[in-house]
C-alpha positions, 0 to 999 in steps of 0.5 A: 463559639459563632453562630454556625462554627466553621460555615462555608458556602456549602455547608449553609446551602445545606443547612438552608435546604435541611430546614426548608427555608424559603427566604433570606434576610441579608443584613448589614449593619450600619453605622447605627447599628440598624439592619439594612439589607435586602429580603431575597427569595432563596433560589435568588440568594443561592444563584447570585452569592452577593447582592449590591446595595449603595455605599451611602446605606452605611453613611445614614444619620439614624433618621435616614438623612446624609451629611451635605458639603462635608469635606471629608464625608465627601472624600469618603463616600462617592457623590455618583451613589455607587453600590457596594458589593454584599457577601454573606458570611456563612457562619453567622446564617441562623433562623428567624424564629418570629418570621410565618414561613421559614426564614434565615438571616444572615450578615453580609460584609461589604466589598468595593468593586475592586475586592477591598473591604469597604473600611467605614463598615462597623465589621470591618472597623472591628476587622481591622482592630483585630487584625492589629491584635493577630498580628502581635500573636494576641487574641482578644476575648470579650463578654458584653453585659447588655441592659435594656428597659422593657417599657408599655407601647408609646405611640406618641413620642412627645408622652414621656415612657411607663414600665409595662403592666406584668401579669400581675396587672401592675406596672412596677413603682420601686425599685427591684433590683436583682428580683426574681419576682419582678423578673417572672412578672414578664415570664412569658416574654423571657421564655420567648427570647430565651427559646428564640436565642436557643434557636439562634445560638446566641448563647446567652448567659444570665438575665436579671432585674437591673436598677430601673423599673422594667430594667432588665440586663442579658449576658452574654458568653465570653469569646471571640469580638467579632462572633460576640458583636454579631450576637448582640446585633442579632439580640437587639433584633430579636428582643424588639420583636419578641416584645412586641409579640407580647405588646410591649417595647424593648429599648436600649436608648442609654436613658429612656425615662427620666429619674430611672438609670441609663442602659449600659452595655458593660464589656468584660475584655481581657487578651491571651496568647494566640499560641498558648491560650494563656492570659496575657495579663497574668504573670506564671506566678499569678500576679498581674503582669505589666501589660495588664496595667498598660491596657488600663493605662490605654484606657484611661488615655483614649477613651475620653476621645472615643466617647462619641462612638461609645455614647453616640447620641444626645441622648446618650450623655443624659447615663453620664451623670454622678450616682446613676449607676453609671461612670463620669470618669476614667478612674479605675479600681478592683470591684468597684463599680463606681469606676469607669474601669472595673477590675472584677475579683478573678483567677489567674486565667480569668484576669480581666477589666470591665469597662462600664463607660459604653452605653447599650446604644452604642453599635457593638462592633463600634464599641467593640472596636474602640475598647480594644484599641485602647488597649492595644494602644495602651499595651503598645506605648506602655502607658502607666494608669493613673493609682487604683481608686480605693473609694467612690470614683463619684468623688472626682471631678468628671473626666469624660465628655458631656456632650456630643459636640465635644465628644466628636471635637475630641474624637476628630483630633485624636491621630492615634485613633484614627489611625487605628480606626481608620482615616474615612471611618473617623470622617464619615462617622463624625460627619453623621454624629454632626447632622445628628446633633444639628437635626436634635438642635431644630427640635424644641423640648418641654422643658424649654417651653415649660420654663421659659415661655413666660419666664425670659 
């Protein structure tokens, strides 16, 4: 279900004067998955239906800075700093439930002057991947399990993170997966985020107590990619705010504290048939079908190369280690979450894979858009898996990359991708992660100094 199901533009004006709303957040998502946009008053929101902001907004490295000299970033984005023209889309306008005055948000797709979607946009990358599934007559559905840690304010980002204090007084030591104590710990907090997405309609499912102290994972309603990927854009917003309302920080960086887990964000994904309705991976006799592998097969082929969109930051390979909680290969097996391919026990409707490789940093119409073309890739060529992994996958040798320089090297060179992804997209975004990686290689870090000052 979307946020607003059928909005159009007048229905959202309705809406807009029934809950006396007197300014607008239009949001876009950049490439970062960080909201960028303009705060416009509502008479100005309605007059103008469609705001312009400049294109290089989406081109950012998550410090605000841009790529310089590279070819293909150049290609991409104009040197004249061109805007690019905004359009909301009505059936994502919701409350903003920690705003004073009453206040909506709502996410605008970007358009270039001549009425085409701008195609390095993240919605409208996920546009185009579903675009490709429609026109097979298949419908993608998915559902992202989310974890995040809660953590106490850290002004000082040279001072490693600490679990936040709970209303007993006492931050958590041990480890307390899957505890309803230690979830009622942040009562007051979860009561917030659960009302405020109530208010929203981001029909979250299941909260639990994750591995690491003040890990914490949301799930989420399975449905359509685009409307799911707009719900967890919004969450993240949402769960920042709440947390500090109640002086604490929520984080989804992959690894936020040394000798804890990292953050994943797990995505359920099967595919039915637009007419039917029906599981595609399933047989009429309830076996699994031959697509159903060659989905796993697209997975195990292309996501390898599609690691630098799926764990986008340095940050992100310090999750991919052996015994964390976390996939380093592209094994695949039935309820085995040491895989980076997980087939959950399910009916014959329910048939599905999760893929356990994508971090909770990752942009979720990125990371959306990348697993599902895998899989599209996969069902197309009809690409065999590798035999199901009956034991630990941590057995195995790793089979992802380690770092982001290998992951973009990987990614550059892989033409399918690319081409379902899109040529400027592929450019622009490896050109960002490239700056990223050169910005992170100027910073010296403790351990270096800790170990090697006096000791090379």
């Amino acid at each position: 279900m979307a946020i607003r199901d059928n909005f159009t533009y007048t229905d959202m004006d309705l809406w807009l004067n029934e809950k006396r709303v007197t300014e607008i957040e239009c949001l876009v998502p950049d490439l970062t998955g960080v909201a960028r946009g303009k705060i416009l008053p509502r008479a100005k929101f309605t007059q103008e239906r469609g705001m312009r902001i400049p294109e290089a907004v989406l081109g950012m490295t998550v410090t605000g800075n841009y790529p310089v000299d590279d070819g293909g970033y150049d290609r991409a984005i104009s040197s004249t700093d061109r805007d690019m023209i905004l359009k909301a889309d009505p059936t994502t306008i919701t409350m903003v439930p920690w705003a004073t005055d009453p206040t909506a948000q709502v996410i605008h797709d970007c358009y270039f002057s001549d009425g085409a979607l701008v195609d390095f946009a993240p919605r409208s990358v996920l546009r185009r991947v579903l675009k490709l599934y429609a026109d097979k007559g298949w419908k993608p559905v998915v559902a992202p399990e989310l974890e995040f840690y809660l953590t106490a304010k850290n002004s000082d980002p040279d001072l490693p993170l600490k679990p936040p204090i709970g209303r007993s007084g006492r931050a958590e030591t041990s480890r307390q997966v899957y505890s309803i104590d230690a979830v009622n710990e942040f009562d007051p907090l979860f009561e917030d985020i659960y009302d405020y997405c109530e208010l929203m309609n981001l029909d979250v499912d299941t909260l639990i107590h994750e591995i690491g102290a003040g890990q914490m994972e949301i799930n989420f309603l399975h449905g359509d990619p685009l409307e799911l990927a707009d719900k967890v854009f919004f969450f993240k917003r949402t769960l920042r705010e709440a947390a500090l309302k109640h002086d604490m920080y929520a984080t989804f960086m992959a690894k936020p504290m040394a000798g804890e887990p990292g953050s994943a964000m797990h995505v359920h994904q099967s595919v039915v048939d637009a007419k039917t309705g029906l599981n595609i991976f399933s047989n009429e006799d309830g076996s699994a079908a031959p697509i159903f592998k060659h989905y796993i097969g697209g997975l195990q082929r292309y996501m390898p190369s599609a690691m630098a969109i799926v764990a986008p930051y340095v940050n992100s390979y310090r999750r991919i280690v052996r015994h964390t909680a976390a996939p380093i290969n592209i094994q695949w097996g039935l309820d085995n979450r040491t895989v980076g391919f997980r087939v959950p026990e399910s009916g014959v409707q329910d048939r599905r894979i999760e893929n356990r490789i994508i971090g909770a940093d990752a942009n979720p119409y990125l990371a959306l858009a990348v697993t599902l073309a895998c899989g599209y890739l996969g069902m197309t060529e009809q690409l065999e898996p590798t035999p199901q992994m009956a034991g630990s996958a941590y057995d195995m040798q790793v089979e992802l990359p380690q770092g982001l320089p290998e992951a973009l090297r990987l990614l550059r060179g892989e033409d399918k991708l690319r081409a379902v992804l899109g040529e400027r997209f592929i450019d622009v975004y490896a050109a960002i992660k490239d700056l990223e990686h050169q910005e992170f290689m100027t910073v010296i870090s403790p351990w270096e100094r800790e170990h090697l000052l006096l000791h090379v």
